[in-house]
PDB file of N, CA, C and O in Angstrom, chain B, residues numbered from 101:
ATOM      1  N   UNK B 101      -0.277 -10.041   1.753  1.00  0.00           N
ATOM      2  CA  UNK B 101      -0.095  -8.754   2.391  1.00  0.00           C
ATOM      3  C   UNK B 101       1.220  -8.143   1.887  1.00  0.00           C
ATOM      4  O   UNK B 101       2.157  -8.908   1.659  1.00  0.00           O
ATOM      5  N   UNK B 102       1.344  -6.966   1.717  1.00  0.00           N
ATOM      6  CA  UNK B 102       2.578  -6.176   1.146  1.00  0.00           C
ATOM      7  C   UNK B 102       2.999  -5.427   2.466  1.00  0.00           C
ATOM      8  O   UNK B 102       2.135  -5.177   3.305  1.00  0.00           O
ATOM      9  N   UNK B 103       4.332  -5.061   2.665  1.00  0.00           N
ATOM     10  CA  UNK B 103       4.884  -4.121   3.930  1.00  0.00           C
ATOM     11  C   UNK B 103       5.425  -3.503   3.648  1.00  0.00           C
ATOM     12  O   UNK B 103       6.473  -3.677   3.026  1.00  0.00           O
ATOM     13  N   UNK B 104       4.631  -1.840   4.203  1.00  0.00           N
ATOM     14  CA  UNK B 104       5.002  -0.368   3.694  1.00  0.00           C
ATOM     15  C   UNK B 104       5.319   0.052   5.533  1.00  0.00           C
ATOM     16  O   UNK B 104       5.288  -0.520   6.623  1.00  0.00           O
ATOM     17  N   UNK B 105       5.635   1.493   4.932  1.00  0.00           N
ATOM     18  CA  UNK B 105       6.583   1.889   6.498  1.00  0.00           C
ATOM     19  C   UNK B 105       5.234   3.352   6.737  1.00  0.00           C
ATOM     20  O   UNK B 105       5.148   4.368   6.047  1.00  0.00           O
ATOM     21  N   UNK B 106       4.583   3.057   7.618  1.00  0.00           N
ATOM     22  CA  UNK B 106       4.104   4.236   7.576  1.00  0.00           C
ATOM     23  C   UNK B 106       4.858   5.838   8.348  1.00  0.00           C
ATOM     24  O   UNK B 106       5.530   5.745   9.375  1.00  0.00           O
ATOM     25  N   UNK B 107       4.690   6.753   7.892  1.00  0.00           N
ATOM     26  CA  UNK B 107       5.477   8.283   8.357  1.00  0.00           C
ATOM     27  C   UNK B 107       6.306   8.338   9.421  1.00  0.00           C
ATOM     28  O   UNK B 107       7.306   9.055   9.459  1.00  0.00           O
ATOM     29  N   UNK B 108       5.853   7.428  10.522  1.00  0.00           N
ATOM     30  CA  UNK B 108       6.536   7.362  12.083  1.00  0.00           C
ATOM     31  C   UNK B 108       7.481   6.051  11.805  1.00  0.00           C
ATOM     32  O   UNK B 108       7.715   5.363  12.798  1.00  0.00           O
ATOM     33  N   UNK B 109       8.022   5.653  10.614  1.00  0.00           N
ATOM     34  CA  UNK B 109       8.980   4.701  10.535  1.00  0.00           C
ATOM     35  C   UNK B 109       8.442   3.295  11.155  1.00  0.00           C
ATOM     36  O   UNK B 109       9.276   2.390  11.168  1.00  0.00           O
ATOM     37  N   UNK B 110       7.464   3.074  11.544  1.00  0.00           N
ATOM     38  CA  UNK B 110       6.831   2.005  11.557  1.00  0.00           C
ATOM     39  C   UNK B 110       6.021   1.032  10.818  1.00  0.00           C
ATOM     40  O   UNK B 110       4.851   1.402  10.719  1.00  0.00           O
ATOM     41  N   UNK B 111       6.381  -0.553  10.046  1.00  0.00           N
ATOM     42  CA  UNK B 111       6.331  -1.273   9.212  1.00  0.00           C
ATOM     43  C   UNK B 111       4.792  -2.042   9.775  1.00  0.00           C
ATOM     44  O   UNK B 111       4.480  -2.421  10.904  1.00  0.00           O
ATOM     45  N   UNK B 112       4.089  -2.074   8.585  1.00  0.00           N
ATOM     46  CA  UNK B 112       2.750  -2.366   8.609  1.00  0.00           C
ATOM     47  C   UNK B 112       2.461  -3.422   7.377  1.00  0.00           C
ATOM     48  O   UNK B 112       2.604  -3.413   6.154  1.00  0.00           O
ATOM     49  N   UNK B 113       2.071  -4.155   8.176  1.00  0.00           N
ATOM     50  CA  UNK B 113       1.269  -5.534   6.983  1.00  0.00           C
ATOM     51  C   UNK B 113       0.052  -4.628   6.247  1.00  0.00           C
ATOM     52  O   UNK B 113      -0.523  -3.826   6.983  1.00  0.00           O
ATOM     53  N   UNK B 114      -0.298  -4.693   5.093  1.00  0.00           N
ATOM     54  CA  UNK B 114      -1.888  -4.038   4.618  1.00  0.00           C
ATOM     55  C   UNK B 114      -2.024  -5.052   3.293  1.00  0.00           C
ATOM     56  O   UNK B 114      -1.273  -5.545   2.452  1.00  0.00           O
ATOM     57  N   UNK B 115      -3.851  -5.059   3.721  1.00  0.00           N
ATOM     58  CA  UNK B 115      -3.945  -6.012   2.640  1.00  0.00           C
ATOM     59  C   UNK B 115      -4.143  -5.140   1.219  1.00  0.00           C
ATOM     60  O   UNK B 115      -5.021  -4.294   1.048  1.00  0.00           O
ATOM     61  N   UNK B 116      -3.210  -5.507   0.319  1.00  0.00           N
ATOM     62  CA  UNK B 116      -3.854  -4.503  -1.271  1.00  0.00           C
ATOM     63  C   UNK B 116      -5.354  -4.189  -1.545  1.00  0.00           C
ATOM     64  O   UNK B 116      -5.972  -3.169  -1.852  1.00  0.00           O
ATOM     65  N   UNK B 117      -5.730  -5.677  -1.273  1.00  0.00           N
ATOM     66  CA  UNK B 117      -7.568  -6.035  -1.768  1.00  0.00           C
ATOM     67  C   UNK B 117      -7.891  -4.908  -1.314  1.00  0.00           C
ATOM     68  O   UNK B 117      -8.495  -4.358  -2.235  1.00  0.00           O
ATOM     69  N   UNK B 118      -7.842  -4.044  -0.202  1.00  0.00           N
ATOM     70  CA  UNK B 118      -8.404  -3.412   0.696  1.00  0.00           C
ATOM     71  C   UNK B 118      -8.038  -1.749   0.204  1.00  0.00           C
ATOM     72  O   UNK B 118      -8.369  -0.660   0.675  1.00  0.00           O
ATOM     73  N   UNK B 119      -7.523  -1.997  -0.516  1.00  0.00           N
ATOM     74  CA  UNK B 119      -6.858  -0.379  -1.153  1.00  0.00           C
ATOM     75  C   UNK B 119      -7.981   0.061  -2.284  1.00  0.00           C
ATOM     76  O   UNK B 119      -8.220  -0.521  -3.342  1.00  0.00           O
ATOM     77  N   UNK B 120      -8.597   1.251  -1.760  1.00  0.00           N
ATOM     78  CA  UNK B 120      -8.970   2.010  -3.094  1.00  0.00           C
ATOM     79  C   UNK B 120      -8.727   2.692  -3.657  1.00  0.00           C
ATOM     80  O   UNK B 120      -9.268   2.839  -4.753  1.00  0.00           O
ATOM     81  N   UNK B 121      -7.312   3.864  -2.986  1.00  0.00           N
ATOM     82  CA  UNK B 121      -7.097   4.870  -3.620  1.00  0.00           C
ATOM     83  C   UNK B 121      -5.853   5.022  -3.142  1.00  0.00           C
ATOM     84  O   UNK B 121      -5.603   5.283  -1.965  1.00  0.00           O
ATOM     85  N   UNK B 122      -4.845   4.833  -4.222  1.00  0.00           N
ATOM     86  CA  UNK B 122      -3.427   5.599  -3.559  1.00  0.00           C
ATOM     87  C   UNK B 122      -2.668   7.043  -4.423  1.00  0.00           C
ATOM     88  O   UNK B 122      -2.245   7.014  -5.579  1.00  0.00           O
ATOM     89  N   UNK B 123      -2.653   8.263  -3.474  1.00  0.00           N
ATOM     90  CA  UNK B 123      -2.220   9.335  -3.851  1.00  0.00           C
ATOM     91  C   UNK B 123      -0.950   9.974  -3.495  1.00  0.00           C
ATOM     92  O   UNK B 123      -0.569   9.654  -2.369  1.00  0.00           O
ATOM     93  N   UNK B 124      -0.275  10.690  -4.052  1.00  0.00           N
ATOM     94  CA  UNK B 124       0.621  11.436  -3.347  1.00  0.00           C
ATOM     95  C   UNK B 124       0.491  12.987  -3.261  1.00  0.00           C
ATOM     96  O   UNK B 124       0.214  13.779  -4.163  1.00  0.00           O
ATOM     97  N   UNK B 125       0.754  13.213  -1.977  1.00  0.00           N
ATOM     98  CA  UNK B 125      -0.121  14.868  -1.968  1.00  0.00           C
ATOM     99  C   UNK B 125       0.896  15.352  -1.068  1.00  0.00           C
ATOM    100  O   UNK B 125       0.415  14.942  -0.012  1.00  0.00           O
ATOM    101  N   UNK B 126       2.074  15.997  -0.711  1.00  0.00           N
ATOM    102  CA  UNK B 126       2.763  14.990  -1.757  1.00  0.00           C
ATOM    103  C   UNK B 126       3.453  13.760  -0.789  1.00  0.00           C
ATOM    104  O   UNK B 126       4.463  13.062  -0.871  1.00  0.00           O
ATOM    105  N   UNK B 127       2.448  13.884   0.065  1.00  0.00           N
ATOM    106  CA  UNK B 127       3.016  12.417   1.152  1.00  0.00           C
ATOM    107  C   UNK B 127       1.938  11.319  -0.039  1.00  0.00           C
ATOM    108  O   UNK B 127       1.008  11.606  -0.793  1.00  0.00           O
ATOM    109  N   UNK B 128       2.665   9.967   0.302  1.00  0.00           N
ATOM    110  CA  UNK B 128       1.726   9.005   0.015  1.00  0.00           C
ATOM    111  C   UNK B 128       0.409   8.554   0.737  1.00  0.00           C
ATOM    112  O   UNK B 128       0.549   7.981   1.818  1.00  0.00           O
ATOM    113  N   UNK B 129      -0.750   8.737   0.291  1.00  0.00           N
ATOM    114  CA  UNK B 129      -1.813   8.724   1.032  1.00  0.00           C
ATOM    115  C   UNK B 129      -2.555   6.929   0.569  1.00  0.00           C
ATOM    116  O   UNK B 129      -2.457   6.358  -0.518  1.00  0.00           O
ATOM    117  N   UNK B 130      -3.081   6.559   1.520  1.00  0.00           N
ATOM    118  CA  UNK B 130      -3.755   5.030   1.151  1.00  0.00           C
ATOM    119  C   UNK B 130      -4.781   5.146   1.325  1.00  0.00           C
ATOM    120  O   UNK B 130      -4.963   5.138   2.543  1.00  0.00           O
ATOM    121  N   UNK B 131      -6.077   5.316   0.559  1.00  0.00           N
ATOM    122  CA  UNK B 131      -7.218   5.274   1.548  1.00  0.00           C
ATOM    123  C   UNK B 131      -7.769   3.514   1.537  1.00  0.00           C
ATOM    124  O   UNK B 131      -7.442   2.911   0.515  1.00  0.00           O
ATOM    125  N   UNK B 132      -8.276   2.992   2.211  1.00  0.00           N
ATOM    126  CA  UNK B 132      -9.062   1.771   1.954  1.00  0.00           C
ATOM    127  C   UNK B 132     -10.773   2.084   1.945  1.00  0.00           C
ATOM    128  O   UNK B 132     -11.374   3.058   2.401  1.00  0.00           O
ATOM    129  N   UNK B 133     -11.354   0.736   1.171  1.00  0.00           N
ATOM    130  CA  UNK B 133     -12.490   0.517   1.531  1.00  0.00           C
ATOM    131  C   UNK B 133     -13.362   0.478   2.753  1.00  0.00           C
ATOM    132  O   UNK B 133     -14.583   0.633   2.741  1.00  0.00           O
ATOM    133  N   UNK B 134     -12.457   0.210   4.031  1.00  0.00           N
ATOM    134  CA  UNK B 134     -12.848   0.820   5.653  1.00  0.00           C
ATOM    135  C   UNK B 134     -13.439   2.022   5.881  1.00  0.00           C
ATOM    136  O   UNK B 134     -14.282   2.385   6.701  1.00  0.00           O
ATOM    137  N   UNK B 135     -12.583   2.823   4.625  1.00  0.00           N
ATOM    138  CA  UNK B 135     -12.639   4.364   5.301  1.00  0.00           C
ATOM    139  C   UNK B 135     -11.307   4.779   5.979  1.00  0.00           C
ATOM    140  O   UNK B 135     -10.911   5.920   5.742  1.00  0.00           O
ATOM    141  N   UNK B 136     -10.569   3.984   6.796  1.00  0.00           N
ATOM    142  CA  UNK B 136      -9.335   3.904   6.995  1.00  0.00           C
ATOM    143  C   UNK B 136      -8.494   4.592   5.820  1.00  0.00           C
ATOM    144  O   UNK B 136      -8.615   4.394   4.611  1.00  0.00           O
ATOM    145  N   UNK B 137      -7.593   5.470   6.498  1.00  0.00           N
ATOM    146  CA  UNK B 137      -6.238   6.066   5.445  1.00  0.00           C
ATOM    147  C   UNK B 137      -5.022   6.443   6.739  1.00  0.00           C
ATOM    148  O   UNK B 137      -4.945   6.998   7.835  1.00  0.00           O
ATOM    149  N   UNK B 138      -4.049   5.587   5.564  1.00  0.00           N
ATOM    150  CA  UNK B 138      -2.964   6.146   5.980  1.00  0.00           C
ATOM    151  C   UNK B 138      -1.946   6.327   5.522  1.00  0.00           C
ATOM    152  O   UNK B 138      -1.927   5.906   4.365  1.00  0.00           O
ATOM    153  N   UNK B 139      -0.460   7.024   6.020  1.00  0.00           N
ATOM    154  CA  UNK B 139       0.186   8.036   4.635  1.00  0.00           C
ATOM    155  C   UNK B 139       1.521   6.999   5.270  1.00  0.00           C
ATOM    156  O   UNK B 139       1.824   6.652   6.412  1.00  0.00           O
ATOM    157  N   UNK B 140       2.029   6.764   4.090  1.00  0.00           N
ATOM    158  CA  UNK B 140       2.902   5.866   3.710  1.00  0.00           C
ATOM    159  C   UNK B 140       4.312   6.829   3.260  1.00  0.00           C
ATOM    160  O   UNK B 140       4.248   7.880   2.622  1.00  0.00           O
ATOM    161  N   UNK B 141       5.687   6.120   3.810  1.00  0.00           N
ATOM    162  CA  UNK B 141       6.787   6.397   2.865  1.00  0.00           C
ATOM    163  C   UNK B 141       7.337   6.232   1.003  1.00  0.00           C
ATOM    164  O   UNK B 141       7.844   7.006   0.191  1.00  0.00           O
ATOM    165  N   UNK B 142       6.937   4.944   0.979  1.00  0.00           N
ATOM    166  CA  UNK B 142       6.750   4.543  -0.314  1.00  0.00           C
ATOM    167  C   UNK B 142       5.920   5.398  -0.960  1.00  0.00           C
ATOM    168  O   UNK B 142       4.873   5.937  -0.602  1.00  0.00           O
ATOM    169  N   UNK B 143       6.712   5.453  -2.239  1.00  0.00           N
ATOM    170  CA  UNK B 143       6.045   6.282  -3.437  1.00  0.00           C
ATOM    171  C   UNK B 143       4.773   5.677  -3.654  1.00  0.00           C
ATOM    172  O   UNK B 143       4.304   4.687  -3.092  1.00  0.00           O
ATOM    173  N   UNK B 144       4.210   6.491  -4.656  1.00  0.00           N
ATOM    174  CA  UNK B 144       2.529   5.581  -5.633  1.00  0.00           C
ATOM    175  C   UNK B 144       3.332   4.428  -6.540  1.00  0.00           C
ATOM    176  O   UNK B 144       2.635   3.463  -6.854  1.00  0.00           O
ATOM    177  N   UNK B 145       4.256   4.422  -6.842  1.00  0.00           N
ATOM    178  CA  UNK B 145       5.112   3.914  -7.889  1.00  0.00           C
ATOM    179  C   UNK B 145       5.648   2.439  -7.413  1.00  0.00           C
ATOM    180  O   UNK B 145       5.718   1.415  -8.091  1.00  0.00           O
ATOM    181  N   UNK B 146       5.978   2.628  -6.140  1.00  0.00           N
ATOM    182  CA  UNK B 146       6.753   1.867  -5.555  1.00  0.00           C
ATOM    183  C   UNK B 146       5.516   0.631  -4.513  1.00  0.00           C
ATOM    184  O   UNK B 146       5.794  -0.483  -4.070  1.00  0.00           O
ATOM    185  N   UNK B 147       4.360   1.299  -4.426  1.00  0.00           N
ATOM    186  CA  UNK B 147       3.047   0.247  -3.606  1.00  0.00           C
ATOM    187  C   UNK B 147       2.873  -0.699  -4.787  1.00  0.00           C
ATOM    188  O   UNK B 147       2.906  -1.928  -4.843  1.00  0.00           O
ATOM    189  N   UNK B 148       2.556   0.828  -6.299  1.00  0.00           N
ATOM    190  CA  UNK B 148       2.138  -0.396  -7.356  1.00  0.00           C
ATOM    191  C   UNK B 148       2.487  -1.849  -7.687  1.00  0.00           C
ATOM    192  O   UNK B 148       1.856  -2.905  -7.705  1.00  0.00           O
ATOM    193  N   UNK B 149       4.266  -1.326  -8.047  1.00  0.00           N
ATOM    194  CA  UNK B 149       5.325  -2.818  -7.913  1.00  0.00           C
ATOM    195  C   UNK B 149       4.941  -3.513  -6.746  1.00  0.00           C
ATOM    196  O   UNK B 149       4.354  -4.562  -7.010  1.00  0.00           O
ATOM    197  N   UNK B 150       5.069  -3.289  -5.614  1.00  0.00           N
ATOM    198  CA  UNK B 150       4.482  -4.068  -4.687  1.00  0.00           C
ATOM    199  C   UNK B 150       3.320  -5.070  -4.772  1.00  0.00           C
ATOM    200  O   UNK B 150       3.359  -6.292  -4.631  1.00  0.00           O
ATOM    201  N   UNK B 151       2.159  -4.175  -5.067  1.00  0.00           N
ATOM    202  CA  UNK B 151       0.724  -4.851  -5.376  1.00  0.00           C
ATOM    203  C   UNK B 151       1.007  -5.984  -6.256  1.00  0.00           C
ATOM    204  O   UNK B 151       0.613  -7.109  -5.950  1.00  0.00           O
ATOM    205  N   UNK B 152       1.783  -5.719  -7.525  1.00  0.00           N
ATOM    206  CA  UNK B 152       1.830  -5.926  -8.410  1.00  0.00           C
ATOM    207  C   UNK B 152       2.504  -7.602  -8.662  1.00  0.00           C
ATOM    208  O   UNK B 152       2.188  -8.424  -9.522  1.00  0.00           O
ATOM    209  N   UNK B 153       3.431  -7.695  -7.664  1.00  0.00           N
ATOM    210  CA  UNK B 153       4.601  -8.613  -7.282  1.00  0.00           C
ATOM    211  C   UNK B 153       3.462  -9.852  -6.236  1.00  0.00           C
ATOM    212  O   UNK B 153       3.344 -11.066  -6.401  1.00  0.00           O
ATOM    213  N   UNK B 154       2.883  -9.085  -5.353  1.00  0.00           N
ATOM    214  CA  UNK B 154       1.454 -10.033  -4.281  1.00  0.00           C
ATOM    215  C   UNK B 154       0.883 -10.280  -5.502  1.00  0.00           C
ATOM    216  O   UNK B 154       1.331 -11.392  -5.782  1.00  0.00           O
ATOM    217  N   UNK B 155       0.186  -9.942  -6.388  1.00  0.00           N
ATOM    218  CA  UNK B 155      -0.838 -11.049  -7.159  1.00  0.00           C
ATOM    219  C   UNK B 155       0.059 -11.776  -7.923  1.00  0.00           C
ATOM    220  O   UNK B 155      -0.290 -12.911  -8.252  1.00  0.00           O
ATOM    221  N   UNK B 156       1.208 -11.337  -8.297  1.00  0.00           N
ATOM    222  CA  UNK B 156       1.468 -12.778  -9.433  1.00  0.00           C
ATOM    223  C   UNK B 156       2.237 -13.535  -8.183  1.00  0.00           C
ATOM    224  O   UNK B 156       2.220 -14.730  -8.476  1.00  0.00           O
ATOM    225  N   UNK B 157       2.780 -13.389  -7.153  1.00  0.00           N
ATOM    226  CA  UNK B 157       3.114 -14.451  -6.081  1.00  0.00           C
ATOM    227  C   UNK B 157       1.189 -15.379  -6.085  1.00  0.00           C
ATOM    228  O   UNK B 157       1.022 -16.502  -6.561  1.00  0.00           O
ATOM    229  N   UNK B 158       0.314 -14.735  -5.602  1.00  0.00           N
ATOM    230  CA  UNK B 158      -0.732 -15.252  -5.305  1.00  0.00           C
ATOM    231  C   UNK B 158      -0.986 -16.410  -6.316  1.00  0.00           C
ATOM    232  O   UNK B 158      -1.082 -17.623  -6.130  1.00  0.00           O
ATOM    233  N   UNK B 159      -1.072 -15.565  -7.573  1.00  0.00           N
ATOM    234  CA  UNK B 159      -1.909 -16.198  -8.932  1.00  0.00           C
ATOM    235  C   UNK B 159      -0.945 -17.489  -8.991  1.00  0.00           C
ATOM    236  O   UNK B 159      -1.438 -18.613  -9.085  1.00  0.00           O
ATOM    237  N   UNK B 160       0.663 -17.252  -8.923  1.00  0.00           N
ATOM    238  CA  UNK B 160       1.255 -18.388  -9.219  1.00  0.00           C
ATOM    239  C   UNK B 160       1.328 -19.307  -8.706  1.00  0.00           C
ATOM    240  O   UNK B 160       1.898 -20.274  -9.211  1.00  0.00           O
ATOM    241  N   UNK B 161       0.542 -19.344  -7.010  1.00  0.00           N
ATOM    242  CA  UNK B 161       0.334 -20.566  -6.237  1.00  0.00           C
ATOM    243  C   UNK B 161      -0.755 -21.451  -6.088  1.00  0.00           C
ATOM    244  O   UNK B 161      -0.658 -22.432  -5.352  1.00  0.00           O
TER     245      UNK B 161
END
């Protein structure tokens, strides 16, 4: 799980797997595979590194 702050300054576990679409419009938008979306502080830039950092933690264990 990666932890982003959503708009109301409140920190949220989300699973990546579960991400299909991240935009900035020009808030950061998340949508998931749920159907679920929600708009994030973190840049598009800044989830990626994130995502990015959870699989090679994952892969390397």
């Amino acid at each position: 799980m990666i932890e982003l702050t959503k708009i109301n300054g409140v920190k949220v576990l989300v699973n990546p797997d579960l991400m299909e679409l991240v935009e900035e419009t020009p808030d950061t938008v998340i949508a998931f595979t749920t159907g679920r979306k929600i708009i994030v502080k973190e840049s598009r830039q800044e989830i990626k590194n994130l995502v990015k950092s959870y699989r090679k933690d994952i892969f390397a264990n």
